[in-house]
C-alpha positions in Angstrom: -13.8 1.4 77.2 -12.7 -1.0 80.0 -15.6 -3.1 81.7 -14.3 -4.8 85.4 -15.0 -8.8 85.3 -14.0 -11.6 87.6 -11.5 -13.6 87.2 -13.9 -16.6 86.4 -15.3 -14.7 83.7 -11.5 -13.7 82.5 -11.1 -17.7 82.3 -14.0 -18.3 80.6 -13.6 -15.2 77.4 -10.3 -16.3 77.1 -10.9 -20.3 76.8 -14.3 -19.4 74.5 -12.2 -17.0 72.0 -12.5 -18.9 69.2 -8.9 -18.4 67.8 -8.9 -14.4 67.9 -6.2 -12.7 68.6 -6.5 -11.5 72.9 -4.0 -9.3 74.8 -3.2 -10.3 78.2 -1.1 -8.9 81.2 -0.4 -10.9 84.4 2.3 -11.5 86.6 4.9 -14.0 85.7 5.8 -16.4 88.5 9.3 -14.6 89.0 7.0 -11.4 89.8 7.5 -9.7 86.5 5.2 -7.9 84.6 4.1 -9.4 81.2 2.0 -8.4 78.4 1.0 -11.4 75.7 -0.7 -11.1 72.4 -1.6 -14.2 70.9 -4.0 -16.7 70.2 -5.8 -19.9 71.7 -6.4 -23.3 69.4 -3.2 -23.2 67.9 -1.4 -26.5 66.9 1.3 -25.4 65.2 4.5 -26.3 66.1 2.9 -29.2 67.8 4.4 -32.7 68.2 1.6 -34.2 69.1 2.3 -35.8 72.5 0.6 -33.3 74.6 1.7 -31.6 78.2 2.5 -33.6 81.1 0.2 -32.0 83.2 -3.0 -30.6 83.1 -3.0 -26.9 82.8 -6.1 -26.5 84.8 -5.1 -27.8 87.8 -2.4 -25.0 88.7 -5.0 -22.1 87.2 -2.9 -21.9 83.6 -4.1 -21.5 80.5 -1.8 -21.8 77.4 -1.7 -19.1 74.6 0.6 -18.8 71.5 2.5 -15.9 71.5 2.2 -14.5 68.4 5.2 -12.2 68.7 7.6 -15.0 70.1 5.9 -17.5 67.6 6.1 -19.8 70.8 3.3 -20.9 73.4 3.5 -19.8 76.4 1.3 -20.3 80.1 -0.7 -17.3 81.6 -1.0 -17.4 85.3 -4.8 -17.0 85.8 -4.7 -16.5 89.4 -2.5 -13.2 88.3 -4.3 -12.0 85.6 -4.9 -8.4 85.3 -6.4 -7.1 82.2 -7.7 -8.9 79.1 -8.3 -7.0 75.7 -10.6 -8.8 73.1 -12.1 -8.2 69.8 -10.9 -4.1 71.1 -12.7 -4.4 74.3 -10.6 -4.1 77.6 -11.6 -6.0 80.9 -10.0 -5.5 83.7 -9.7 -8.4 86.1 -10.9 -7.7 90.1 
């Protein structure tokens, strides 16, 4: 079942998940294709001193890659489908 959302309402499932596990595919900023599964909320691996920048200003959000076991930044602007809790959105 995929249901077509915005790209607001992308932002906004993905920043309200709560920790569960989401699927995302985008386009990296060298014009690949990407696929992510992982997680927001996570601190692991963290040292505590925070980013430099605020993701929010250049339309990222960050998301642990689960697979990698490293965090990584999802171009929101490119953002193309979004699977969570086994529903897929497609972004328009």
């Amino acid at each position: 079942m995929t249901i077509k959302i915005s790209r607001v309402q992308a932002t906004d499932l993905i920043k309200s998940s709560q920790g569960k596990f989401i699927n995302v595919k985008f386009t990296k900023k060298n014009g690949e294709d990407r696929s992510l599964t992982g997680r927001t909320g996570v601190h692991k691996y963290t040292t505590g001193e925070g980013l430099k920048y605020n993701p929010d200003d250049y339309g990222l959000v960050g998301i642990f890659d689960n697979i990698k076991k490293g965090y990584r930044m999802v171009n929101l602007n490119t953002l193309r489908e979004l699977t969570i809790q086994g529903t897929t959105h497609e972004v328009e």
